[in-house]
Each structure stands twice: as C-alpha cells, then as structure tokens.
ZADRENKE-214295 format. One record per residue: chain; x, y, z of N, C-alpha, C in turn. Coordinates in Angstrom, 2 decimals. Example, Ala and Ser with C-alpha at 12.3 -4.5 7.8 and 13.67 -1.06 7.14 Angstrom:
BEGIN
<r 'A' <13.19 -5.69 7.80> <12.30 -4.50 7.80> <13.20 -3.30 7.80>>;
<r 'A' <12.85 -2.25 7.08> <13.67 -1.06 7.14> <12.90 0.03 7.87>>;
***
This chain:
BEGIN
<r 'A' <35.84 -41.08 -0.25> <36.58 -40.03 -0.90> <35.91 -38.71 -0.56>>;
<r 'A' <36.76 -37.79 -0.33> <36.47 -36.27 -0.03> <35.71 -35.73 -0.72>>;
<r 'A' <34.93 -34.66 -0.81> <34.64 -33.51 -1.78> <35.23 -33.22 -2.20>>;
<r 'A' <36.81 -32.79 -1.70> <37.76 -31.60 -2.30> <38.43 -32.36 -3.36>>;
<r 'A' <38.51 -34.11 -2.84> <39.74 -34.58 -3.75> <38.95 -35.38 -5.14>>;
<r 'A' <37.45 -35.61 -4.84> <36.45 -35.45 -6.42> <36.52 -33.90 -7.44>>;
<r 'A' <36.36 -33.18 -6.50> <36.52 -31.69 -7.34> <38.54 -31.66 -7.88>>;
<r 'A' <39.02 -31.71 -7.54> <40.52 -32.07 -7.90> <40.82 -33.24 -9.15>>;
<r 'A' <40.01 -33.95 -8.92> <39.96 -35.00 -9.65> <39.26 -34.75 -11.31>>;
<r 'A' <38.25 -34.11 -11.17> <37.29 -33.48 -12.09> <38.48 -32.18 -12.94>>;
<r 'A' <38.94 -31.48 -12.29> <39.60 -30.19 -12.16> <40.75 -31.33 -13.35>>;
<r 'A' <41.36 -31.73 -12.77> <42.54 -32.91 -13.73> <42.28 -33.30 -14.98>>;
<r 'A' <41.16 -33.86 -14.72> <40.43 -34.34 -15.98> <40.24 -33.62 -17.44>>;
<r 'A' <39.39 -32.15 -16.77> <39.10 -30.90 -17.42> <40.54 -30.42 -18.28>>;
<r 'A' <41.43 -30.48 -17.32> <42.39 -30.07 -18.13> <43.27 -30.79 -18.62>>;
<r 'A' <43.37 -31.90 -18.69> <43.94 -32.89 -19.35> <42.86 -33.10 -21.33>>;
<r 'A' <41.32 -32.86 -21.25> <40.61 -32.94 -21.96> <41.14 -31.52 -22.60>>;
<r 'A' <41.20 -30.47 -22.08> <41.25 -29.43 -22.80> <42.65 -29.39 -23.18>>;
<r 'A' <43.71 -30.05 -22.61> <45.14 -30.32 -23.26> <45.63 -31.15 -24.63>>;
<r 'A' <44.45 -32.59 -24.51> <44.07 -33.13 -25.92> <43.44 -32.67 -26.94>>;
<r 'A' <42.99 -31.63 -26.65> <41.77 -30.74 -27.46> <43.16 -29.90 -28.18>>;
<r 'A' <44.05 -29.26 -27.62> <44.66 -28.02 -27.79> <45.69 -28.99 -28.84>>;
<r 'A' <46.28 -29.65 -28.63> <47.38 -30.95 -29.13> <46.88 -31.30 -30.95>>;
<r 'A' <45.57 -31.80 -30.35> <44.72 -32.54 -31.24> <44.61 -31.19 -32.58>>;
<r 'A' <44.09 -30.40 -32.33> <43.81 -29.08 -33.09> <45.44 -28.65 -33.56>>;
<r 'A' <46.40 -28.60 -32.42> <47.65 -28.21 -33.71> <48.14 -29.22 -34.03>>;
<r 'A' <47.95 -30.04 -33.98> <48.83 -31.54 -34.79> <47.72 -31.69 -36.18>>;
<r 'A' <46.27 -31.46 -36.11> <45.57 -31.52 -37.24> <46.17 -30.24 -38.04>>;
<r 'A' <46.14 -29.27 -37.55> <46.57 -27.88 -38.48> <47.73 -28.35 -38.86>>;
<r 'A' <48.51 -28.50 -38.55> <49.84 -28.38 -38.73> <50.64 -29.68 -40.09>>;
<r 'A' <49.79 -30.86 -39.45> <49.89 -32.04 -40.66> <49.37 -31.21 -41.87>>;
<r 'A' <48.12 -31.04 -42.10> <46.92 -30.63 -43.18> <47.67 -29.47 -44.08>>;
<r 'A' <48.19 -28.78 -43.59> <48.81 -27.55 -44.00> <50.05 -27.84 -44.71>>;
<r 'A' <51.01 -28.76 -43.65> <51.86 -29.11 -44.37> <51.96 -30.15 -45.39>>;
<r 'A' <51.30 -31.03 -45.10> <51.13 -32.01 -46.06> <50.45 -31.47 -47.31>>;
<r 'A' <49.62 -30.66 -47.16> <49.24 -29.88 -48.56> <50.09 -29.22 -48.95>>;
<r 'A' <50.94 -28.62 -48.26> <51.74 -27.44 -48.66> <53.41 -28.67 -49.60>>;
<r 'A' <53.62 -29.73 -49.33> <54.38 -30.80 -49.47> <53.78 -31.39 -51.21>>;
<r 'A' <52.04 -31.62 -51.04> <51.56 -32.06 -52.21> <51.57 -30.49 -53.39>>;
<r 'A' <51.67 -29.60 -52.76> <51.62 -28.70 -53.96> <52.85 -28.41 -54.46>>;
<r 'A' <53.96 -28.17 -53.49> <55.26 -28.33 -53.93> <56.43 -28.83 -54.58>>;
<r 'A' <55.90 -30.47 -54.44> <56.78 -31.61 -54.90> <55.89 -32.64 -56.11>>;
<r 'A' <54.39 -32.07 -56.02> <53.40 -32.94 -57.28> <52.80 -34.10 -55.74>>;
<r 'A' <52.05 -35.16 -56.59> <51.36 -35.57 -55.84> <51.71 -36.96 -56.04>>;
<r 'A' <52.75 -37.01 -56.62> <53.79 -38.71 -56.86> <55.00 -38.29 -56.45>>;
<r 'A' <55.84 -38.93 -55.89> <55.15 -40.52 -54.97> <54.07 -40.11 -54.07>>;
<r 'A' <53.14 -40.92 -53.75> <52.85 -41.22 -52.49> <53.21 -40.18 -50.69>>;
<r 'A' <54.58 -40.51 -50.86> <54.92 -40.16 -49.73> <55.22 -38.70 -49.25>>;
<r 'A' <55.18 -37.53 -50.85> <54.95 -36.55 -50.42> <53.96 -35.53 -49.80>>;
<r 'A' <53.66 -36.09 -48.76> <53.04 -35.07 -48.05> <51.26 -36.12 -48.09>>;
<r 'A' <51.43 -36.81 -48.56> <50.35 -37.21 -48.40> <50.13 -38.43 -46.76>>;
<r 'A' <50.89 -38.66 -46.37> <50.80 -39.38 -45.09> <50.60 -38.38 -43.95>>;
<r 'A' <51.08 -37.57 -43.93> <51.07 -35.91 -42.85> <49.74 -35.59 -43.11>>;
<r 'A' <49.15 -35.56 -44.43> <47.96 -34.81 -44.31> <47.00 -36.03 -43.75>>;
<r 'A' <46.73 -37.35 -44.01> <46.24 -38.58 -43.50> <46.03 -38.21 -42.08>>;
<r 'A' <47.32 -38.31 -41.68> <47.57 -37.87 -40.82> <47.48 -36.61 -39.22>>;
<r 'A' <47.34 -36.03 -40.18> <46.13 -35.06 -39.57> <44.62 -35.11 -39.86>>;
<r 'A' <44.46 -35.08 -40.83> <42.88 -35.53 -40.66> <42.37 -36.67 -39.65>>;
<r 'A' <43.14 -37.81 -39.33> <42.44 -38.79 -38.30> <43.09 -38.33 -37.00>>;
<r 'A' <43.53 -37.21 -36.94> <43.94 -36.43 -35.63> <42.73 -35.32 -35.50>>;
<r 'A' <42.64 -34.98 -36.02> <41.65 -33.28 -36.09> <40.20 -33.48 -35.63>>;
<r 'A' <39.63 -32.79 -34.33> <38.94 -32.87 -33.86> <37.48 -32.52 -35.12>>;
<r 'A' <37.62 -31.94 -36.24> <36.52 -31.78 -37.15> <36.23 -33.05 -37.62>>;
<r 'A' <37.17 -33.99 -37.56> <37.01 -35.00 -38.40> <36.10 -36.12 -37.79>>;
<r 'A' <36.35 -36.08 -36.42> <35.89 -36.81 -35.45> <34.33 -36.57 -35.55>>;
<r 'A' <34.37 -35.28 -34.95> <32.78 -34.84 -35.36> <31.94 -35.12 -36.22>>;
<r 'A' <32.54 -35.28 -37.39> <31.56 -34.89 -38.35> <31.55 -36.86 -38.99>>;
<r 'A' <32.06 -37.36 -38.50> <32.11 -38.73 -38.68> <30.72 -39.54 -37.23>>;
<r 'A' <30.60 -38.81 -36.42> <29.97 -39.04 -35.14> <28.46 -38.35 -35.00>>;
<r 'A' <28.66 -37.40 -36.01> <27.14 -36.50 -36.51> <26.47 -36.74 -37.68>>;
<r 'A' <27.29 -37.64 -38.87> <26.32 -38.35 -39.90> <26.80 -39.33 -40.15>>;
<r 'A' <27.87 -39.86 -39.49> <27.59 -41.95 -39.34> <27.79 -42.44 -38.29>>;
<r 'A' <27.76 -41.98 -37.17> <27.17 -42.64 -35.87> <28.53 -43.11 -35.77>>;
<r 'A' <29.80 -42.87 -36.22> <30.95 -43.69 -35.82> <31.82 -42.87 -34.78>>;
<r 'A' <31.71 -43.24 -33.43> <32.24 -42.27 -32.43> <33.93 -43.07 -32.11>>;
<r 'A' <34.82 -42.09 -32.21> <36.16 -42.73 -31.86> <36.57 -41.78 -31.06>>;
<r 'A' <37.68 -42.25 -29.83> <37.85 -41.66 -28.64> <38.96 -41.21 -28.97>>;
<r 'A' <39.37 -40.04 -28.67> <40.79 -39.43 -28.78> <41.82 -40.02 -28.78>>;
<r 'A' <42.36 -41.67 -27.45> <43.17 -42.07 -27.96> <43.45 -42.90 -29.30>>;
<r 'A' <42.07 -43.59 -29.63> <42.18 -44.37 -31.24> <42.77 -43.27 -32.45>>;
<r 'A' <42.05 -41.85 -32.07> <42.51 -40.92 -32.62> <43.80 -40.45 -32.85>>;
<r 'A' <44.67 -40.76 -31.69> <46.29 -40.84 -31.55> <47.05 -41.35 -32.07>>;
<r 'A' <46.55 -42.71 -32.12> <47.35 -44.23 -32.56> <46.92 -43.96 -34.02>>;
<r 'A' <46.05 -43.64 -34.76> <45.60 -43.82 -36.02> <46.84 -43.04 -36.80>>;
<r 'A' <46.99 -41.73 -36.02> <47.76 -40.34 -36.83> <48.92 -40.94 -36.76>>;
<r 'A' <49.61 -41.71 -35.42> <50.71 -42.10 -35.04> <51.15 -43.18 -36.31>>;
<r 'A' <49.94 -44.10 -36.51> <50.98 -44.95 -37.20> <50.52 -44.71 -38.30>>;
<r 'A' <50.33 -43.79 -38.89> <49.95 -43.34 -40.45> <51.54 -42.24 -40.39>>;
<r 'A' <51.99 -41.86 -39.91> <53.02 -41.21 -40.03> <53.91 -42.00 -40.12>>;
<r 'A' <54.21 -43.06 -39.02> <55.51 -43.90 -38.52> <55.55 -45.21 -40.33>>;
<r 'A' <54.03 -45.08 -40.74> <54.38 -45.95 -41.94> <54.50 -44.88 -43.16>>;
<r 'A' <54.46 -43.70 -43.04> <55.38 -43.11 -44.02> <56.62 -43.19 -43.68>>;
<r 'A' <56.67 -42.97 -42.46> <58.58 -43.04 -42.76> <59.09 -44.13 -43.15>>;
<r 'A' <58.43 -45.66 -42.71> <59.03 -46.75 -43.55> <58.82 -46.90 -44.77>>;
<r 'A' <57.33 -46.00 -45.48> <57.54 -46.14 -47.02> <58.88 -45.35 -47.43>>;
<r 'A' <59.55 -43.93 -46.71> <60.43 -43.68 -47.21> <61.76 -44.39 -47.09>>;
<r 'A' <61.82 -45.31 -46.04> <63.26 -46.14 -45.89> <63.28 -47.38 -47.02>>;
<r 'A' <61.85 -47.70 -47.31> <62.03 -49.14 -48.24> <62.21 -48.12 -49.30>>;
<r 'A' <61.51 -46.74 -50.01> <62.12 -46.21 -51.23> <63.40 -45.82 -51.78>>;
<r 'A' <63.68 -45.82 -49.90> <65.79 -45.35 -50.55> <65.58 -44.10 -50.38>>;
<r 'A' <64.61 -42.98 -49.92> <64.59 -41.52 -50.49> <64.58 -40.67 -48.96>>;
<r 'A' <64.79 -41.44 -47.99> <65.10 -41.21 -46.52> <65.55 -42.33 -45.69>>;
<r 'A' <65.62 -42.05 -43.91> <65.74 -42.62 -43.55> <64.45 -42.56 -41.92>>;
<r 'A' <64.34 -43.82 -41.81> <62.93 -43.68 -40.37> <62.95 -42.93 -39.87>>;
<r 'A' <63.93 -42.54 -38.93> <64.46 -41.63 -38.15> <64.90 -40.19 -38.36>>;
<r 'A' <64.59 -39.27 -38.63> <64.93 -38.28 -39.02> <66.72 -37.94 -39.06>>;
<r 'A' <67.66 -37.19 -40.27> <68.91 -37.07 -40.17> <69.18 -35.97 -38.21>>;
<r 'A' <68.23 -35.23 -38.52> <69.17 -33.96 -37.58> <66.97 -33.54 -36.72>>;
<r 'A' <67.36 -33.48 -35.63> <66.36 -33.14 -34.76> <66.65 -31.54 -35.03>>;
<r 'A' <65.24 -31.19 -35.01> <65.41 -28.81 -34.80> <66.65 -28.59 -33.84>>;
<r 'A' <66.66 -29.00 -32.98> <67.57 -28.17 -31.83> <68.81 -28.89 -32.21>>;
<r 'A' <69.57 -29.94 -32.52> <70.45 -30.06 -33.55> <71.39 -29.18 -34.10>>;
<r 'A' <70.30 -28.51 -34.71> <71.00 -27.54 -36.31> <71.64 -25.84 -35.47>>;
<r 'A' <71.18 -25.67 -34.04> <71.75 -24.74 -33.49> <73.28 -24.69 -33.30>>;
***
C-alpha cells in the first residue's frame, strides 16, 4: 500500500470520527433537552414522557462516555453507544403503542406537514 492511499485512509477515518463526535453531541443535546423539556411539561408519569429521549441521550452523549471510562474503567465504543440510544428510543415507542397513547411509527414525518 502507498503512502498517499494510508494518508487518505487516516484522512477518512479522522473525519468520519469527527462526524460521530458532531452526531453524538447533537443527538445527546437534543434528547436531554427535550426529554427534560417533555418531563417538565407533561409531569413525570407515565414513564414515557420524555423520559426515554432523555435515557436516551445520555447513553448517546459523549460526557457520559467519559466520565464512565475516567472513574469506572468502563470504556464503550461509539457504536454500543448507538445501539444503546437506538433501542432505548425504539422501546419507547412500543411502550407508547402497548399504552394506546401513540403509534411506533410516527403519524406525519417534518417535511410532511409542508
């Protein structure tokens, strides 16, 4: 293998890491915020208000990672980090289909309502 196509390779990497980084950071903001903003709005019963989004972001959010890897030695790789947020969300939406109070699938996607 080349020089040029290791440095290319590295170059990919870099920004693919700094693309999970950027993802990771607004999917944590964005759950945390809203899901709080969900628990202050609607009370903190059931369950499903807003408290799976914020879950949810926290096992997304690069602080969380850290600070789990700097005083208990428990290091998890960005994708476990993915799958964790992923299906902490995907099982709120089935707590809301078995409650009757939604449905899995969202009614209307954003671009939809244009």
């Amino acid at each position: 293998m080349s020089a040029s196509a290791t440095g290319q390779q590295q170059g990919i990497k870099q920004i693919l890491r700094y693309f999970g980084w950027t993802v990771a950071w607004g999917w944590g903001l964005l759950t945390i915020i809203g899901g709080l903003g969900l628990i202050i709005t609607l009370g903190p019963w059931p369950p499903t208000n807003g408290w799976f989004a914020l879950f949810s972001g926290l096992a997304a959010w690069p602080p969380t990672a850290w600070t789990l890897r700097r005083y208990r030695g428990i290091s998890f790789p960005g994708w476990v980090r993915f799958v964790a947020a992923f299906a902490i969300i995907l099982l709120g939406r089935l707590t809301l289909k078995i409650e009757g109070r939604g449905t899995f699938l969202p009614d209307r996607l954003p671009w939809q309502t244009l």
